[in-house]
N, C-alpha and C positions, 0 to 999 in steps of 0.2 A: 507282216511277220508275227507280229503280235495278237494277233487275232486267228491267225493259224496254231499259235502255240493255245489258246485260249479252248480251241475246237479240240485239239489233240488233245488238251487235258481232259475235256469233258467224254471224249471216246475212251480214254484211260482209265477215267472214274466206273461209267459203264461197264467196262469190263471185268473191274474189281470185281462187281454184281456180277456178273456172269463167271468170274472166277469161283467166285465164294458158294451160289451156286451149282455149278461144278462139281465142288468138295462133297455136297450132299448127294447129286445123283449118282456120281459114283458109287459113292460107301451105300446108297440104298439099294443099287441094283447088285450091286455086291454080296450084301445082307440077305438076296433073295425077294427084297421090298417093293411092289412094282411102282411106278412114276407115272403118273396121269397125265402131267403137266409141267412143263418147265419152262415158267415166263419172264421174262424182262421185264421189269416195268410192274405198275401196279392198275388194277383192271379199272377203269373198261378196255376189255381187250379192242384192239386196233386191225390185229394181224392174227391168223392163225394155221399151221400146217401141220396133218399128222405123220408121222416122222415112223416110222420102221427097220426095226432090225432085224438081225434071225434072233436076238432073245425077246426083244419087248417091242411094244410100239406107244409112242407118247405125242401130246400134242405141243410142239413147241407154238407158244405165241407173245407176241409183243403188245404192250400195254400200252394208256397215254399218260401214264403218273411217273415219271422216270425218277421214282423215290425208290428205288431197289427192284428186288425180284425176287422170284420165290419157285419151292421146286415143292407139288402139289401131290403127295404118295398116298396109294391107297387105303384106306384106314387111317387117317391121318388122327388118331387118337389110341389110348393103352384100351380101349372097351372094343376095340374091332376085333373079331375071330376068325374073320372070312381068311384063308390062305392070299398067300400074299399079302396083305397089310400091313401096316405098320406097327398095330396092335399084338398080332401074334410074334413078331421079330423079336429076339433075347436083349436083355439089361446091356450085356455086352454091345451083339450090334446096333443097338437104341445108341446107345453114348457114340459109338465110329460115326453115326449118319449121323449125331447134333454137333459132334467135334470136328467133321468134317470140314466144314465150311471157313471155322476158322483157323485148321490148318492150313487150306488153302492159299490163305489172305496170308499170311506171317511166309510161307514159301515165294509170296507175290512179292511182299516189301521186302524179304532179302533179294530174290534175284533182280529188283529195281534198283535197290543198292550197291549190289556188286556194279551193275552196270557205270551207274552217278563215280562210285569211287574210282572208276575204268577211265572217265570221261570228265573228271573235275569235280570234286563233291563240295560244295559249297558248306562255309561255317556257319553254321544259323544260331547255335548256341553256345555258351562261354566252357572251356576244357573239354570240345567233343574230341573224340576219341579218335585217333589216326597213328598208323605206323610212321614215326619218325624218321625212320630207317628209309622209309619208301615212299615218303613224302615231298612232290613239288610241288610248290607254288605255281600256280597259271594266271592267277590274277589278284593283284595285291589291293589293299584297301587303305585310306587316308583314315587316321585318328585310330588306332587298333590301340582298344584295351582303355581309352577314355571314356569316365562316365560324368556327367551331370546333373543336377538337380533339375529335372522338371518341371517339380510343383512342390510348395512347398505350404503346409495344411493350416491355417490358420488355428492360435492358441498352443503351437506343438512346441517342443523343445529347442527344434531345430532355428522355429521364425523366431526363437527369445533370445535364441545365442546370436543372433544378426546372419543364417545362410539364406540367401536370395536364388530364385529361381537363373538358371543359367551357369552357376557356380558349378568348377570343376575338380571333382572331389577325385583328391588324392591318395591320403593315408585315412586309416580310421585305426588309432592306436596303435600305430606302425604298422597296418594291415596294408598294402598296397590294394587301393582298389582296382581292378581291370575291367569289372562285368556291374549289371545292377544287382544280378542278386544277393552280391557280394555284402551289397549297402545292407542290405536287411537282413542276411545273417550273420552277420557280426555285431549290429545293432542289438539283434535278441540275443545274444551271446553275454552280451553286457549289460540287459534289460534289467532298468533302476540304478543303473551307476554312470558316474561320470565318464567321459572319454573325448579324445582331443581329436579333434578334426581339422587335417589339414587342406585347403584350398586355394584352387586358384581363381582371381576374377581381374577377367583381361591381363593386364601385364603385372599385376599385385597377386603377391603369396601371402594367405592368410592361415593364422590357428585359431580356431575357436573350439572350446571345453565346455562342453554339454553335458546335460543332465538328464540322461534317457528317462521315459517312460518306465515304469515296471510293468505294467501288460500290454497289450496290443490292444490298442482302444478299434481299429478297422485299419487304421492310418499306419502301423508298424510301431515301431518304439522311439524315432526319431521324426518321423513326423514328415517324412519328403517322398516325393516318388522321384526314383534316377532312370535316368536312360542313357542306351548307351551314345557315345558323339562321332559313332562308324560309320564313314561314308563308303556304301559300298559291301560286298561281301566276296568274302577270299574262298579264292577256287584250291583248290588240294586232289593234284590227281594221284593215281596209285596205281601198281602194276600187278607185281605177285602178291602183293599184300592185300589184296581188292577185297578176297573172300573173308579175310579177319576184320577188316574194315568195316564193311558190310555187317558182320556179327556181333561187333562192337557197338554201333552204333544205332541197330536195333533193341538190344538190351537197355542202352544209355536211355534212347527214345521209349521204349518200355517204361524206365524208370519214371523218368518225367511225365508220361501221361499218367500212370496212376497216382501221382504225386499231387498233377494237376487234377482229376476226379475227387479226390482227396479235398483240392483246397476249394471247389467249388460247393462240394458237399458240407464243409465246416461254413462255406460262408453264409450259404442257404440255412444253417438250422440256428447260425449268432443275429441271424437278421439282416446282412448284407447281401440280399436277395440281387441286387443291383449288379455289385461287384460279381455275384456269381453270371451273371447275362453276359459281362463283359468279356466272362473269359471263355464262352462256348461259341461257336461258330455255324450256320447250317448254311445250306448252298448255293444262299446270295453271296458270303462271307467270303466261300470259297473260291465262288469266283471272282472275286475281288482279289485275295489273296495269287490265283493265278495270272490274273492280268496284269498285277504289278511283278509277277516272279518274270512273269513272262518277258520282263526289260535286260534280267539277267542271261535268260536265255535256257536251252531245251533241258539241262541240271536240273534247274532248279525246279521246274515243272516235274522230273522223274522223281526229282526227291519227296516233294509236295504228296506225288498220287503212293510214292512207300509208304510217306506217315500214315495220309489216310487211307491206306488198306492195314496197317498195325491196328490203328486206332478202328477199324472195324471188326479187325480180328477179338480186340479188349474189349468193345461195347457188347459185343455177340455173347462172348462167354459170360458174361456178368445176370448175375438170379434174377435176371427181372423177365416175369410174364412175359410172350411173347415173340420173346428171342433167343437163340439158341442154347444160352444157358440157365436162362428161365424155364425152359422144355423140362430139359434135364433135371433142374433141382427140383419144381413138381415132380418129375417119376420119381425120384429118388426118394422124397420125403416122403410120397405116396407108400410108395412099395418099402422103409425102413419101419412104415409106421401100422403096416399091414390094412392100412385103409382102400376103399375102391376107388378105383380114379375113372368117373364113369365122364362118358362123352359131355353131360352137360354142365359137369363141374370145371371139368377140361375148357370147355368152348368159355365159359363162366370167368374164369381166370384170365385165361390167357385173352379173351374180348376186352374184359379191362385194362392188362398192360399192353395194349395196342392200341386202346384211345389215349389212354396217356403218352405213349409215344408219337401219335399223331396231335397229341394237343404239345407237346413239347416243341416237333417239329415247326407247327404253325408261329407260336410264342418267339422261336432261337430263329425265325425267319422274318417277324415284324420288328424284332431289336437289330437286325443284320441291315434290314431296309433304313432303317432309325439311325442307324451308326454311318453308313457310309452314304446315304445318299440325302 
């Protein structure tokens, strides 16, 4: 079963690609833009048929790099004049066919999520978002809302006040704690002042009164990493509330992925290049990530391929060469700035943020092999 769930994830991911591409040939054939090509996969092509309609004719083909897909339109730069192109297409339908794709994606992960929330939407992060009103329980979990220390960093505040790895952290200045992130903002909340920690270790309740950190040395302000003590993850199914659930919980997840790009990008530029490895994933990770969702069952795998088609709807739009919102802000800077944006400056550009995205990919795939295996 578990290996059927593993395949169905990797056909879902697939199809993301083939969704996302999608979004673009429409809006191009729409725009009047012709399509040359609409592949799967990244070349060497493997597979290839030319496809006919009464408006257009294109060749679909299937690649052997199953790193995404691409839809290949004529003039594929702003210097093309030939009719049809994609050069001579308006500002206006220029941004539908680069915005496209990741409308796509965001229409994907809500209607995966309608579904999850139809069929038991699992808890994966601490106050996600559900109608109360219209919320069952399908399957409950042992230790909900228990956190513990971890690890605890040598020289920190925390090792000086006597907390030991395994310690089940209760209040933090009468804060209940329930989640780990709790630990760490409430700690920076208090960054440089003292505060009382209350714990539990085995069948002993302890306080101990700490002396936080004033800045964030890499280690937080108290000096531990918590996790949570959940055994298990609680299913929450939903009825008429599916579609608010669903919209809720994609914003929530909105929030935390750029929150997360956010914290990798501060740890990248303070020197904690490491820490930033740890918290990116490529698709060894992922399917790691699926193989153990896959114990939960077919949830958690729909929920899995929502996030990552949000999370490829946000990397898409993001200015970087290359990709669909790196397109866009070249035309756009291009054409505010009344400069030419001729094919080799194009090709120039956008060539470099595709080896950096291919050198990243390699990089988040030798730390994936590094981490799990």
């Amino acid at each position: 079963m578990s290996v059927l769930l593993i395949i169905l994830g990797f056909l879902f991911f697939v199809g993301l690609v083939i969704v996302h591409e999608w979004g673009h040939f429409i809006a191009a054939r729409r725009a009047g833009v012709e399509v040359e090509e609409f592949g799967v996969g990244f070349p060497p092509k493997v597979w290839g048929k030319q496809i006919k309609t009464k408006k257009s004719k294109f060749l679909l083909s299937i690649n052997l790099l199953p790193l995404g897909g691409f839809v290949r339109l004529k003039g594929e730069n702003d210097a093309a004049t030939s009719q049809g192109s994609y050069g001579v297409a308006s500002l206006k339908d220029k941004t539908k066919i680069m915005v496209a794709g990741v409308g796509m994606n965001l229409l994907a992960a809500y209607v995966l999520l309608v579904i999850v929330a139809l069929i038991g939407m699992p808890q994966i992060v601490p106050d996600q978002f559900g109608v109360a009103r219209d919320s069952k329980v399908t399957r409950q979990v042992e230790n909900k809302g228990k956190v513990t220390v971890a690890r605890v960093v040598g020289g920190s505040p925390a090792e000086k006040a006597g907390i030991n790895r395994g310690d089940l952290v209760q209040l933090i200045n009468g804060n209940k704690i329930t989640s780990p992130t709790q630990v760490s903002d409430i700690t920076k909340e208090y960054a440089g002042r003292a505060v009382e920690i209350k714990l539990q270790r085995g069948n002993e309740v302890l306080v101990k009164t700490v002396q936080l950190n004033k800045v964030n040395t890499g280690d937080g302000f108290l000096g531990v990493s918590g996790q949570s003590d959940q055994k298990g993850v609680e299913l929450r199914r939903s009825t008429w509330s599916a579609p608010i659930v669903a919209a809720g919980v994609l914003k929530q997840f909105t929030v935390l992925t750029f929150n997360g790009l956010g914290s990798i990008v501060s740890n990248v530029f303070s020197g904690h290049a490491s820490k930033a490895g740890d918290q990116v994933a490529g698709p060894v990770g992922i399917a790691v990530v699926i193989k153990e969702g896959s114990k939960i069952g077919v949830q958690f795998i729909l929920m899995i391929i929502a996030i990552i088609s949000l999370s490829l709807a946000i990397m898409n739009i993001l200015p970087i060469p290359a990709l669909d919102g790196g397109r866009l802000f070249v035309t756009y800077l291009f054409r505010l700035n009344n400069w030419k944006l001729t094919k080799e400056k194009e090709s120039v550009i956008h060539g470099a943020g595709f080896a950096f995205l291919m050198t990243l990919f390699v990089l988040i795939t030798v730390l994936d092999v590094k981490r799990f295996f």
